[in-house]
Biopython code that builds the backbone (N, CA, C, O; Angstrom):
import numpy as np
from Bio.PDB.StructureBuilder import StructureBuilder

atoms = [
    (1, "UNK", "N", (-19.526, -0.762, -4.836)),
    (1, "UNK", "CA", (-18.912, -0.210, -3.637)),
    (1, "UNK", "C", (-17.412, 0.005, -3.831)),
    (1, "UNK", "O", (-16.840, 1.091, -3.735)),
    (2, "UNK", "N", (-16.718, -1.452, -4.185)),
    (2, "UNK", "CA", (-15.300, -0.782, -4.842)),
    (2, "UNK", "C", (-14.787, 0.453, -5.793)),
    (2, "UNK", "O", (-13.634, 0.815, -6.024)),
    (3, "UNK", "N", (-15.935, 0.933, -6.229)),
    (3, "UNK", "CA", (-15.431, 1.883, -7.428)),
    (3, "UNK", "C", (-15.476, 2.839, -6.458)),
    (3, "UNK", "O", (-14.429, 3.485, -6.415)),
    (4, "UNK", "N", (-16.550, 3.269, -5.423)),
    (4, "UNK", "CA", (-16.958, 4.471, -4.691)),
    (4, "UNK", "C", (-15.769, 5.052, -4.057)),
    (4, "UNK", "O", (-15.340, 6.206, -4.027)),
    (5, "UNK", "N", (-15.204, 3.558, -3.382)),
    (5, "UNK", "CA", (-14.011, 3.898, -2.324)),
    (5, "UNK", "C", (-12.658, 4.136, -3.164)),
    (5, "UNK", "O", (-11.846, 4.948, -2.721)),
    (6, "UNK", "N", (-12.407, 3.488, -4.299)),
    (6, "UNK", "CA", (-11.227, 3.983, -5.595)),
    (6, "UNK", "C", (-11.498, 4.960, -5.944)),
    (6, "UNK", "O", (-10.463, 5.554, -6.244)),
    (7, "UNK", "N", (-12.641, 5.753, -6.160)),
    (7, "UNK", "CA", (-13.028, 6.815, -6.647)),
    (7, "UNK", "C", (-12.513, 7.802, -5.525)),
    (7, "UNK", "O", (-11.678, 8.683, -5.728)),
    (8, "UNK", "N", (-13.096, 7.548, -4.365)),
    (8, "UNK", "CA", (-12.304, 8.306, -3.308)),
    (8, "UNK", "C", (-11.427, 8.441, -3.015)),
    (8, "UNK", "O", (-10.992, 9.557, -2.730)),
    (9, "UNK", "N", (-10.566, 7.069, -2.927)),
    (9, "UNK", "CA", (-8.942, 7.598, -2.766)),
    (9, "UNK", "C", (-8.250, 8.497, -3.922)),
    (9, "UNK", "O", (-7.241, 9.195, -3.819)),
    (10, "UNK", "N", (-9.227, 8.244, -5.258)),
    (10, "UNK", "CA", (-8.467, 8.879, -6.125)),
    (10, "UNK", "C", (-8.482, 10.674, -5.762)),
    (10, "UNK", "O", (-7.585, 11.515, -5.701)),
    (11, "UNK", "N", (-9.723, 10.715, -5.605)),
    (11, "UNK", "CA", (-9.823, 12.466, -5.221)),
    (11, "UNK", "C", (-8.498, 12.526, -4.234)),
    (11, "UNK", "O", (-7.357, 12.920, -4.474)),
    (12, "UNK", "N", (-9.082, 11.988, -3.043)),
    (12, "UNK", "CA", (-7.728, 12.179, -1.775)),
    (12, "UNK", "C", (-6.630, 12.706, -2.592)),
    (12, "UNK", "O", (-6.375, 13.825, -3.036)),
    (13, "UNK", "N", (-5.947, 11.342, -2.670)),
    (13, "UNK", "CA", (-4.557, 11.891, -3.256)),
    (13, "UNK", "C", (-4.605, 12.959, -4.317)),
    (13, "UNK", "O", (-3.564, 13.601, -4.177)),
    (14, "UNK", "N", (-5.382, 13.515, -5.414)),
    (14, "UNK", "CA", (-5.211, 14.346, -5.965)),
    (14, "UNK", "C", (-5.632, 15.941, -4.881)),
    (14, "UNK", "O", (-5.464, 17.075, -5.329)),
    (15, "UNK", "N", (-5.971, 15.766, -3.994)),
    (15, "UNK", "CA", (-5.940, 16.762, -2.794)),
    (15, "UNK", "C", (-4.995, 16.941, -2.087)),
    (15, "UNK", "O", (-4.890, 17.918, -1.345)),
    (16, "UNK", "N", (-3.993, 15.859, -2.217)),
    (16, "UNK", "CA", (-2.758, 15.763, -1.437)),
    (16, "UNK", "C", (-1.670, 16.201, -2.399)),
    (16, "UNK", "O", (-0.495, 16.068, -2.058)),
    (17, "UNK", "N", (-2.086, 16.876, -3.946)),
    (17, "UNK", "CA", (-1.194, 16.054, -4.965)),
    (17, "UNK", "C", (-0.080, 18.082, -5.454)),
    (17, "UNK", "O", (0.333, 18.485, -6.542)),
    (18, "UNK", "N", (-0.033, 18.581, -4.398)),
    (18, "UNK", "CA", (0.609, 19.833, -4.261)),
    (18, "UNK", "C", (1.585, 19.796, -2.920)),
    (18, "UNK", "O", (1.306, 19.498, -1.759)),
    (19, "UNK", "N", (2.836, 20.210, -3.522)),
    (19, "UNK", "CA", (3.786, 20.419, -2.046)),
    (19, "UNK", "C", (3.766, 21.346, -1.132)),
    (19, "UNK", "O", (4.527, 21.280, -0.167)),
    (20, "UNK", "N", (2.752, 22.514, -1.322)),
    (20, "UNK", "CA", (2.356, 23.420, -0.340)),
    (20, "UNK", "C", (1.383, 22.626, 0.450)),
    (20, "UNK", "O", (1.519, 22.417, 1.655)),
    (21, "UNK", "N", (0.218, 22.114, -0.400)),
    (21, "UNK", "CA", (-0.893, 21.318, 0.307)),
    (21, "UNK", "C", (-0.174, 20.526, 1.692)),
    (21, "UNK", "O", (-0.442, 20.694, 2.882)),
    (22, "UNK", "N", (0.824, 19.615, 1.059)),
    (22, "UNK", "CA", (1.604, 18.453, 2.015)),
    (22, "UNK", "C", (2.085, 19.445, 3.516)),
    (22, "UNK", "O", (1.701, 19.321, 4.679)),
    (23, "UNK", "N", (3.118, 20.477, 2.865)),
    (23, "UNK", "CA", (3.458, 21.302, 3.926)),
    (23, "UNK", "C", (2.738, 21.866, 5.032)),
    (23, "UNK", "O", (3.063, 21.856, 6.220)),
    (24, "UNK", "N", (1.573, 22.428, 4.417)),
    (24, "UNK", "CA", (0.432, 22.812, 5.586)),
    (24, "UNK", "C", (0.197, 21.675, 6.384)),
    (24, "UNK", "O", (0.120, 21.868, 7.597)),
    (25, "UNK", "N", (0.002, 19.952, 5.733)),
    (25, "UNK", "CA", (-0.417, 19.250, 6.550)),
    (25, "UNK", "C", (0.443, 18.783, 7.263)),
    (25, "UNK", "O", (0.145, 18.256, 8.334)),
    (26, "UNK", "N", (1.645, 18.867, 6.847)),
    (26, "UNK", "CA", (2.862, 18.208, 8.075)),
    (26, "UNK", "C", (2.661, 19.569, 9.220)),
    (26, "UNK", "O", (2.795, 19.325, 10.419)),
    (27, "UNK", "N", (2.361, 20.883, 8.794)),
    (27, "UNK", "CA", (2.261, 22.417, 10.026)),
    (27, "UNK", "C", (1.099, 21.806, 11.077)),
    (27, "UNK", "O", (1.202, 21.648, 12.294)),
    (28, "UNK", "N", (-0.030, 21.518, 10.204)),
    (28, "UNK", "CA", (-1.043, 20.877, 10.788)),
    (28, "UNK", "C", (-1.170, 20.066, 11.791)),
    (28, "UNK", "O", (-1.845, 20.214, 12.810)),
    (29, "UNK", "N", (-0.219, 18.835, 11.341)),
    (29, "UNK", "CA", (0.047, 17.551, 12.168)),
    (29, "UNK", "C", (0.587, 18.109, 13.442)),
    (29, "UNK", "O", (0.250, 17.393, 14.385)),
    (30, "UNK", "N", (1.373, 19.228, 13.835)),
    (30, "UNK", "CA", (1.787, 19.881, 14.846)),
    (30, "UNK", "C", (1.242, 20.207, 15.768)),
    (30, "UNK", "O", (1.478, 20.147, 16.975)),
    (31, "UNK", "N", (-0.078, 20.834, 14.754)),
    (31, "UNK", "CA", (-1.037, 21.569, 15.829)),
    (31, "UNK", "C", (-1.989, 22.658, 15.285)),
    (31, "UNK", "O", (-1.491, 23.311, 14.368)),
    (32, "UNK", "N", (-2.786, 22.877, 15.511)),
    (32, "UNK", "CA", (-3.775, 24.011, 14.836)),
    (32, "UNK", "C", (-3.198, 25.000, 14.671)),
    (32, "UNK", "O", (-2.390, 25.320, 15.542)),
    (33, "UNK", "N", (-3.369, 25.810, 13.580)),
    (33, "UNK", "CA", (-3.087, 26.994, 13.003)),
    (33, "UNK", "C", (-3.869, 28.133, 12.520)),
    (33, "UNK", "O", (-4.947, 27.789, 12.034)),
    (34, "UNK", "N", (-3.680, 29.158, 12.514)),
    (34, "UNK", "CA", (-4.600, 30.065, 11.979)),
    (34, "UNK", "C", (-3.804, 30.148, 10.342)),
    (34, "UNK", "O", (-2.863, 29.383, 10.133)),
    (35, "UNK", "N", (-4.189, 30.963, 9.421)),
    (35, "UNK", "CA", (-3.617, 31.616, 8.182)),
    (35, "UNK", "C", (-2.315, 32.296, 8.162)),
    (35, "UNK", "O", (-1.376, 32.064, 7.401)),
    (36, "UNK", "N", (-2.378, 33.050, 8.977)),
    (36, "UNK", "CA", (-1.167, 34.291, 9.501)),
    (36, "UNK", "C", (-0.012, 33.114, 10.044)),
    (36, "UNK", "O", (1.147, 33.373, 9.722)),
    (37, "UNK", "N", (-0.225, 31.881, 10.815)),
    (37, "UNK", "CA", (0.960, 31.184, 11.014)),
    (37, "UNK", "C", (1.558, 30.404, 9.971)),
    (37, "UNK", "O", (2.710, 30.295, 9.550)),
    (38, "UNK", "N", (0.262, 29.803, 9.618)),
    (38, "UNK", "CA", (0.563, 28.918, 8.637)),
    (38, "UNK", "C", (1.681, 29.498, 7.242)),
    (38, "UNK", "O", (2.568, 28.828, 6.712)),
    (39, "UNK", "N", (1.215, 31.147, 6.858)),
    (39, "UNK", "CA", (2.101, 31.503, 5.967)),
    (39, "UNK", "C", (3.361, 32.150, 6.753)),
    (39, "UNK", "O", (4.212, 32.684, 6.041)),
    (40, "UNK", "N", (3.528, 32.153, 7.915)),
    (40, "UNK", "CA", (4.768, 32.518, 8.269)),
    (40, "UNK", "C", (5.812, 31.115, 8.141)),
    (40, "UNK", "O", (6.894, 30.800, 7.645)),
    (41, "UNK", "N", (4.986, 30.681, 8.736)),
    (41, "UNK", "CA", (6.051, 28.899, 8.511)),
    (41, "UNK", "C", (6.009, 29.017, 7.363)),
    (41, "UNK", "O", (6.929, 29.735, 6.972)),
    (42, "UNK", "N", (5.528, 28.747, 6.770)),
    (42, "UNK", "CA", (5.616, 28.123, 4.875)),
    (42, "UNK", "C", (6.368, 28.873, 4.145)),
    (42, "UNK", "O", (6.947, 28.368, 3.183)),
    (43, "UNK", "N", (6.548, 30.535, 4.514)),
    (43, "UNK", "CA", (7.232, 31.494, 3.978)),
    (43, "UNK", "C", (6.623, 32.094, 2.470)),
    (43, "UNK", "O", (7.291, 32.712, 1.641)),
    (44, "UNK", "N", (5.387, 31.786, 2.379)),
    (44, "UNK", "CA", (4.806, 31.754, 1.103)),
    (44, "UNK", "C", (3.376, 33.184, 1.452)),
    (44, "UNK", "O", (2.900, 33.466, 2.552)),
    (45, "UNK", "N", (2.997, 33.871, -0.032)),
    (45, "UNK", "CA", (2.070, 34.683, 0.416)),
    (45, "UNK", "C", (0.762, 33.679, 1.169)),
    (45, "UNK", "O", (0.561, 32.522, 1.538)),
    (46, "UNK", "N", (-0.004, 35.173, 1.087)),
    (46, "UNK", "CA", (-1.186, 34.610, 2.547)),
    (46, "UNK", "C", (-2.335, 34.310, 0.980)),
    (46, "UNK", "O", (-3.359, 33.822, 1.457)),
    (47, "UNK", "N", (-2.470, 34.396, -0.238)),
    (47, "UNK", "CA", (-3.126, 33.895, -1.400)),
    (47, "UNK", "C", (-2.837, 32.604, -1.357)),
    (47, "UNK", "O", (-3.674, 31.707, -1.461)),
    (48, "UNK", "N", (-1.740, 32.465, -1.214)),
    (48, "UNK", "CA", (-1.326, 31.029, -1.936)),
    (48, "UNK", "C", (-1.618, 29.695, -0.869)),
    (48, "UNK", "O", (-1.804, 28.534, -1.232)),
    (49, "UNK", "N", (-1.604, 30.160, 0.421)),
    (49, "UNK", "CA", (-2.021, 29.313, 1.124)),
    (49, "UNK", "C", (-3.522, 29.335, 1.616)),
    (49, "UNK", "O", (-4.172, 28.471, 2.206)),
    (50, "UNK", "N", (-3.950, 30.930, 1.070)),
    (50, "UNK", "CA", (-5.144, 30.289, 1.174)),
    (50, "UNK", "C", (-6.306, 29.758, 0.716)),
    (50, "UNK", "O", (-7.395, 29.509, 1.234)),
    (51, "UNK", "N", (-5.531, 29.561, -1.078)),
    (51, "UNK", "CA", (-6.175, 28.874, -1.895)),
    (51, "UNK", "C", (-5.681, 27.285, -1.773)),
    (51, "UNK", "O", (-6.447, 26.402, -2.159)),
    (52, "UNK", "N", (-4.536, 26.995, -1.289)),
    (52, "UNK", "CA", (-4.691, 25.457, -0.802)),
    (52, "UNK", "C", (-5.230, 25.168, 0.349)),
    (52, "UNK", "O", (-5.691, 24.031, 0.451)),
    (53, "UNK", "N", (-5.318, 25.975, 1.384)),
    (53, "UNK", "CA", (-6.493, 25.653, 1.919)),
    (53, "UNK", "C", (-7.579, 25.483, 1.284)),
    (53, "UNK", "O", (-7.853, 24.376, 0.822)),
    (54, "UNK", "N", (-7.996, 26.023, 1.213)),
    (54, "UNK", "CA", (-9.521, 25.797, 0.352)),
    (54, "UNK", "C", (-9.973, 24.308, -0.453)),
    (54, "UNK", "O", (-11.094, 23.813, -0.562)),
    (55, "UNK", "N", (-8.621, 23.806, -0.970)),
    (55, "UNK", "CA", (-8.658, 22.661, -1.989)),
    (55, "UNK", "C", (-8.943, 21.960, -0.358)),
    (55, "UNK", "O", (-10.018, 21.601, 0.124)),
    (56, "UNK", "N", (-7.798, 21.932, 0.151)),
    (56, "UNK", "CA", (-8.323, 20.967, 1.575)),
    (56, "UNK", "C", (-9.393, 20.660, 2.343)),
    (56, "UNK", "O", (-9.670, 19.602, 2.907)),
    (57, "UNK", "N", (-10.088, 21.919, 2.299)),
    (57, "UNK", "CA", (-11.415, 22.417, 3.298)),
    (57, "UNK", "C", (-12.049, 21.657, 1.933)),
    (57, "UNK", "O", (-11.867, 20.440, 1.964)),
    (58, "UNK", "N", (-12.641, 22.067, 0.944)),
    (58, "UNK", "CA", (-13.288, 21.382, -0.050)),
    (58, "UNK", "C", (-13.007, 19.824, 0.502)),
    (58, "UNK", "O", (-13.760, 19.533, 1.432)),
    (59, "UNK", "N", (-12.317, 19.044, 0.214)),
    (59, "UNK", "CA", (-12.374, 17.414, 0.053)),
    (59, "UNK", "C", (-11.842, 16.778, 1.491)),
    (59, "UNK", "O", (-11.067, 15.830, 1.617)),
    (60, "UNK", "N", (-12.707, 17.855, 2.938)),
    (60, "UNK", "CA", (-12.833, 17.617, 3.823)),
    (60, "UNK", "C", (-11.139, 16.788, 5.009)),
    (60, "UNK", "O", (-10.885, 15.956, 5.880)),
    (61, "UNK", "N", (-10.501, 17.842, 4.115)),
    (61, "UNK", "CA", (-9.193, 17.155, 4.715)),
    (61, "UNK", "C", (-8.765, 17.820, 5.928)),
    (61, "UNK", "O", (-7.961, 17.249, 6.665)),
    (62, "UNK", "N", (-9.273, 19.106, 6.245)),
    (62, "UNK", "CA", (-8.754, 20.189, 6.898)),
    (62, "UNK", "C", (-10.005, 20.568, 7.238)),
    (62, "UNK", "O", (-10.884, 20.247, 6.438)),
    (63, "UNK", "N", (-10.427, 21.349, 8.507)),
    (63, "UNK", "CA", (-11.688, 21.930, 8.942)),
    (63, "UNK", "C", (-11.292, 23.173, 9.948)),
    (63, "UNK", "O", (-10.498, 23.191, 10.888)),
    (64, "UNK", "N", (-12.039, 24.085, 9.469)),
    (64, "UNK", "CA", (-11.775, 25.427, 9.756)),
    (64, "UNK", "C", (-12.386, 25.799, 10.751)),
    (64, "UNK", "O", (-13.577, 25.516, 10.621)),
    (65, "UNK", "N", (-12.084, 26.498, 12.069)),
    (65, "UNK", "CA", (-13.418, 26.988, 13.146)),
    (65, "UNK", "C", (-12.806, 28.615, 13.145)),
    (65, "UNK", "O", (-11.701, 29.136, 12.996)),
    (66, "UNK", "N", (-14.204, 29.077, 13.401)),
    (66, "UNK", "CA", (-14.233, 30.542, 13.705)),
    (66, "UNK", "C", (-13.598, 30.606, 14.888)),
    (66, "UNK", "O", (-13.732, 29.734, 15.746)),
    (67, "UNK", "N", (-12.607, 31.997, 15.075)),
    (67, "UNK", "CA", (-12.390, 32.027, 16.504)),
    (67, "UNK", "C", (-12.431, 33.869, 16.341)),
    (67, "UNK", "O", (-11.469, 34.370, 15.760)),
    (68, "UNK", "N", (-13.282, 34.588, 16.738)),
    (68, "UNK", "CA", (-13.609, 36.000, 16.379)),
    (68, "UNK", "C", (-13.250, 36.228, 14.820)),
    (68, "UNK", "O", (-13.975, 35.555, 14.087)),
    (69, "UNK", "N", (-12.491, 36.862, 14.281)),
    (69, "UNK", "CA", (-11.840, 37.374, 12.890)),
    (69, "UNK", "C", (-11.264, 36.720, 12.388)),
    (69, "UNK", "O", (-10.935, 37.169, 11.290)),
    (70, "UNK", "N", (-10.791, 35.497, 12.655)),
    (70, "UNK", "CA", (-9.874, 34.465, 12.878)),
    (70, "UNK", "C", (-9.935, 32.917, 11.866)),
    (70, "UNK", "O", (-9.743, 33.761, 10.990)),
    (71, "UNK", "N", (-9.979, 32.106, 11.446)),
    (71, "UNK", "CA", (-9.845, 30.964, 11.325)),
    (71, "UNK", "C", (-8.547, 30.355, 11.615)),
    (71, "UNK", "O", (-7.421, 30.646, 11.210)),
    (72, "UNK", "N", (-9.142, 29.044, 12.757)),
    (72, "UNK", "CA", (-8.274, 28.103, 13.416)),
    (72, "UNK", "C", (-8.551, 26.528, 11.911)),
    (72, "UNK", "O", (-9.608, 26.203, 11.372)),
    (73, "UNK", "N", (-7.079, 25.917, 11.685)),
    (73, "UNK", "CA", (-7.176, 25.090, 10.776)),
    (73, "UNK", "C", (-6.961, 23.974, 11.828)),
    (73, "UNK", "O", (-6.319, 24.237, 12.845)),
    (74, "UNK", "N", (-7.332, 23.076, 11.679)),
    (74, "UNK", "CA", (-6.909, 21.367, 11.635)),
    (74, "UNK", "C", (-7.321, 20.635, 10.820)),
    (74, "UNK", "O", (-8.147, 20.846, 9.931)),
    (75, "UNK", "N", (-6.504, 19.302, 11.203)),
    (75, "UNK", "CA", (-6.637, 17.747, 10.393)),
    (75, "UNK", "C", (-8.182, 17.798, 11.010)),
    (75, "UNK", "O", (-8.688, 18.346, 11.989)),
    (76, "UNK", "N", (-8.691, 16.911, 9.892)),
    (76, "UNK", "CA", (-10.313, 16.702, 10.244)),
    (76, "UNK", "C", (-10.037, 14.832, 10.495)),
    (76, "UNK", "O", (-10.926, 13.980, 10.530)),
    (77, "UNK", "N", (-8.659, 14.624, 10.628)),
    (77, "UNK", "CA", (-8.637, 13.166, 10.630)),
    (77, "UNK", "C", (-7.095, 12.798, 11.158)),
    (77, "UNK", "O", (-6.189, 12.977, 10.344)),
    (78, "UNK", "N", (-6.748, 12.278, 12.524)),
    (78, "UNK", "CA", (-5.545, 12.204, 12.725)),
    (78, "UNK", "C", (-4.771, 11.511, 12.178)),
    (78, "UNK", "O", (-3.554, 11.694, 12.165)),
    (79, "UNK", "N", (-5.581, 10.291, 11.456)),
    (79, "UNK", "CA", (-4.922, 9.583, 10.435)),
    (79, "UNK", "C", (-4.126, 9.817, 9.383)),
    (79, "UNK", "O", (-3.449, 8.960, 8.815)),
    (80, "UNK", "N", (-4.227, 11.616, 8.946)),
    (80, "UNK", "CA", (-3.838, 12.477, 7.799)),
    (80, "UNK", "C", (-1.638, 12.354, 8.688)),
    (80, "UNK", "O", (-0.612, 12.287, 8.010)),
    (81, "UNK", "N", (-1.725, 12.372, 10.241)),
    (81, "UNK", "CA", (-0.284, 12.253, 10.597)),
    (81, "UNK", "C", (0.344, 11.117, 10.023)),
    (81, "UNK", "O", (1.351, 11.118, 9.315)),
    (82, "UNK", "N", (-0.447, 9.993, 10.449)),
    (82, "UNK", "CA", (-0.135, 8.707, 9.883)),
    (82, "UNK", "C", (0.206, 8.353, 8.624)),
    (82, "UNK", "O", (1.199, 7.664, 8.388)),
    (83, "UNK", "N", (-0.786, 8.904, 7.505)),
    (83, "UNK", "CA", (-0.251, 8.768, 6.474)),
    (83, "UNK", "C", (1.034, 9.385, 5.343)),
    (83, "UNK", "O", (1.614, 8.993, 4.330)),
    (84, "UNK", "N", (1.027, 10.717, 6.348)),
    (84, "UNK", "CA", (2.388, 11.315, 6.038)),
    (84, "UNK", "C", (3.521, 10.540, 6.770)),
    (84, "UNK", "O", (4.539, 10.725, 6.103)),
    (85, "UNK", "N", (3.760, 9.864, 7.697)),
    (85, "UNK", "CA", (5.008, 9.462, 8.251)),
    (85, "UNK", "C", (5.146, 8.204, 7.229)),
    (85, "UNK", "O", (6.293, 7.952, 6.859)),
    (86, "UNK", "N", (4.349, 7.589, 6.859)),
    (86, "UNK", "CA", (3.958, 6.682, 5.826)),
    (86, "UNK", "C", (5.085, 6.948, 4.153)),
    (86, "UNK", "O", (5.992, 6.349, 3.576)),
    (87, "UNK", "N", (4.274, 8.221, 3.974)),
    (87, "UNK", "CA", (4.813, 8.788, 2.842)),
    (87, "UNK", "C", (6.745, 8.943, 3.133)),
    (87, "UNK", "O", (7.720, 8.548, 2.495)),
    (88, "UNK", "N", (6.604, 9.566, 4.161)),
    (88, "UNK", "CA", (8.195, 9.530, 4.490)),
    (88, "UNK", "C", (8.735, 8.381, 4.425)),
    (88, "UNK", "O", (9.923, 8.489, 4.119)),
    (89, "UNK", "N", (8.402, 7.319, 4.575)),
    (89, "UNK", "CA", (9.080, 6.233, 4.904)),
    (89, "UNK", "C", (9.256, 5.781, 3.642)),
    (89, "UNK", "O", (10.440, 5.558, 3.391)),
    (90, "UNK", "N", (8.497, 5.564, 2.752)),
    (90, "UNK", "CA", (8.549, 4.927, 1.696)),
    (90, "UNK", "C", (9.525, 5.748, 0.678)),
    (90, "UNK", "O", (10.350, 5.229, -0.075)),
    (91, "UNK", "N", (9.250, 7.157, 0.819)),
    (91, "UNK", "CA", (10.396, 8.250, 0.161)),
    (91, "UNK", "C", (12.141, 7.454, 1.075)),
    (91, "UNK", "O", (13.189, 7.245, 0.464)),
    (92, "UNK", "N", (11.956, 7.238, 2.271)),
    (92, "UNK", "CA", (13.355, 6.766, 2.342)),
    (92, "UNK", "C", (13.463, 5.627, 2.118)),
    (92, "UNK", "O", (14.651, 5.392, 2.339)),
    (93, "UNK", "N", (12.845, 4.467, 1.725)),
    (93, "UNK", "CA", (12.976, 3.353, 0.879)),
    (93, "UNK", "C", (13.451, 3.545, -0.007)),
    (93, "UNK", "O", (14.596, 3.224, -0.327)),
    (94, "UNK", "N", (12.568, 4.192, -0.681)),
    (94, "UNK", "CA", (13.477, 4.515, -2.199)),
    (94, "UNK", "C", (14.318, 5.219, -2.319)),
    (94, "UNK", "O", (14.826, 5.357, -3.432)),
    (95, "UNK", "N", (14.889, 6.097, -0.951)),
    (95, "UNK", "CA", (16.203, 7.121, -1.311)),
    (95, "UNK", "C", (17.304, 5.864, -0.771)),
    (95, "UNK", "O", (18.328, 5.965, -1.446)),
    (96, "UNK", "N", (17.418, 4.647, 0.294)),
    (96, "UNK", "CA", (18.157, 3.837, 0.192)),
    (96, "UNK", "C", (18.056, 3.141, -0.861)),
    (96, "UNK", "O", (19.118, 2.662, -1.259)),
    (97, "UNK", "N", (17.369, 2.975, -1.304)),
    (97, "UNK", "CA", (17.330, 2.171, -2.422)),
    (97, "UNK", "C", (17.851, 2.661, -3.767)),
    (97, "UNK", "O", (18.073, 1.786, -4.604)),
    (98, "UNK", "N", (18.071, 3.883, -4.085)),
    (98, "UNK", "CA", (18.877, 4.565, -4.925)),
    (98, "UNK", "C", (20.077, 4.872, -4.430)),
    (98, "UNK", "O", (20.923, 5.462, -5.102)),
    (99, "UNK", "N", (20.247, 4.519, -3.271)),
    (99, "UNK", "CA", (21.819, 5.076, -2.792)),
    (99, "UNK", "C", (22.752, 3.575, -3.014)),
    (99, "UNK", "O", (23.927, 3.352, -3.307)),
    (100, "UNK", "N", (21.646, 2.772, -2.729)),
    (100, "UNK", "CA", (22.579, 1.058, -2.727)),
    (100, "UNK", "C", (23.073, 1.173, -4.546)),
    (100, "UNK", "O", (24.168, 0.807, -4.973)),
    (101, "UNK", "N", (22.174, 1.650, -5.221)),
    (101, "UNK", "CA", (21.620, 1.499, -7.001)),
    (101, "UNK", "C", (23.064, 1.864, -7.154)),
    (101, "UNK", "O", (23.885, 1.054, -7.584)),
    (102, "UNK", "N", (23.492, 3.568, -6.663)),
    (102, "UNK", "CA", (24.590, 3.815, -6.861)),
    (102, "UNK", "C", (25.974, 3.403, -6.404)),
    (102, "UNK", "O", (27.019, 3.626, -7.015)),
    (103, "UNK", "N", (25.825, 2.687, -5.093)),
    (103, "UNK", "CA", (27.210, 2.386, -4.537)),
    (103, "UNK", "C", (27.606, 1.425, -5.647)),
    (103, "UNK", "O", (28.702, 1.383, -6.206)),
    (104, "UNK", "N", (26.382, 0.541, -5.916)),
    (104, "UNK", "CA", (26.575, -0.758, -6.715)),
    (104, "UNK", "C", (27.090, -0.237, -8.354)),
    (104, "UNK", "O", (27.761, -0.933, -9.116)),
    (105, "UNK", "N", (26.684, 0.880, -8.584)),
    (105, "UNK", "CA", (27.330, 1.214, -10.376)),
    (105, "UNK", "C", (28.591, 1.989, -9.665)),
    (105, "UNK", "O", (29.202, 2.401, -10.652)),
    (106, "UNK", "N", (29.162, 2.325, -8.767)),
    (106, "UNK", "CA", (30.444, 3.224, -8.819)),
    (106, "UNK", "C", (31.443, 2.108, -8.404)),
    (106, "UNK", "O", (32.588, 2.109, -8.855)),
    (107, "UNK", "N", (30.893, 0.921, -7.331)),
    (107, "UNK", "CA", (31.762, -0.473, -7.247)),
    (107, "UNK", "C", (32.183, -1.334, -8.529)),
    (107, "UNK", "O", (33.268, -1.903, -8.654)),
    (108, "UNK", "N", (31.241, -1.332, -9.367)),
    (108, "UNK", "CA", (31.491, -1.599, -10.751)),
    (108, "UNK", "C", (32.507, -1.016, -11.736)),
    (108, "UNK", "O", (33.290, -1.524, -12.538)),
    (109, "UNK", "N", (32.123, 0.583, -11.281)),
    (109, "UNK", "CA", (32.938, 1.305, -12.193)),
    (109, "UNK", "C", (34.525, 0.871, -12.168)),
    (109, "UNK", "O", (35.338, 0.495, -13.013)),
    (110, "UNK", "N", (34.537, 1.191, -10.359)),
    (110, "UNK", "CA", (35.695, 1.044, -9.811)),
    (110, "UNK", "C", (36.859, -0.553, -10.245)),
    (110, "UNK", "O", (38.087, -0.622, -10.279)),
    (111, "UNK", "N", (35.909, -1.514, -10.485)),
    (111, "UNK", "CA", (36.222, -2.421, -11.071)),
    (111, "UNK", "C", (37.043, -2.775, -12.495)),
    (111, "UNK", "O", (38.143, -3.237, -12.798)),
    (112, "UNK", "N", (36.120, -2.393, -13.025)),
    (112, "UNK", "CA", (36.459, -1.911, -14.673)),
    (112, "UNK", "C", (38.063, -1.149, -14.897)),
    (112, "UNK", "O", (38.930, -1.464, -15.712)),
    (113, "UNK", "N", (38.079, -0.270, -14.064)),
    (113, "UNK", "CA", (39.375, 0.370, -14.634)),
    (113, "UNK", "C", (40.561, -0.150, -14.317)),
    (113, "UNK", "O", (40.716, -0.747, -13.252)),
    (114, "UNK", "N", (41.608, 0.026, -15.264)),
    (114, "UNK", "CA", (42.425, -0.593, -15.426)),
    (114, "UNK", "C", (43.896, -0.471, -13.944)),
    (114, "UNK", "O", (44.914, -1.158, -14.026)),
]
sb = StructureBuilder()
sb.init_structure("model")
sb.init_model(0)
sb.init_chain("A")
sb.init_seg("    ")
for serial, (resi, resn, name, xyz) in enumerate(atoms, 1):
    if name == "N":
        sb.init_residue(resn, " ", resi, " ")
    sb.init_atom(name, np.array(xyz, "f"), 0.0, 1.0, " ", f" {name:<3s}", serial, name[0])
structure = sb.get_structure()
């Protein structure tokens, strides 16, 4: 059973593992989207997002509904918000944590000279 669910997170994150992918899902976390919005926000062609869609829709991250001619996108899991504010947080852990890295080598520096 442990391997099933490691096995799974491993897919996940390699579904998550593109910065367009991420972008759609932070657009997502907003609110449903069709294609046509999604590449206006993103600023990217309507190919490119809608082959990461696809990676998403594949490993059930994102779920698509017909609406006439249309596809409407969402999170297939609200938890997908959660784990991005997640991701943010820990990205600013480590961006304080590289900012202390540096105050602490330029206080040093500052030391050193004569």
């Amino acid at each position: 059973m442990n391997l099933e669910i490691q096995q799974f997170k491993a897919e996940f994150f390699k579904a998550l593992a593109h910065p367009l992918r991420i972008r759609i899902l932070e657009l997502l976390a907003d609110g449903d989207k069709n294609v046509n919005e999604i590449q206006s926000l993103v600023g990217s062609e309507g190919s490119a997002v809608s082959q990461q869609l696809t990676v998403l829709r594949a490993k059930n991250i994102v779920t698509g509904t017909k609406d006439g001619n249309r596809v409407i996108y969402s999170l297939r899991d609200p938890m997908i918000v959660e784990l991005l504010q997640a991701a943010r947080q820990i990205f600013n852990n480590h961006l304080v944590d590289t900012i202390e890295m540096l105050d602490k080598f330029n206080d040093d520096d500052n030391t050193e000279q004569p």
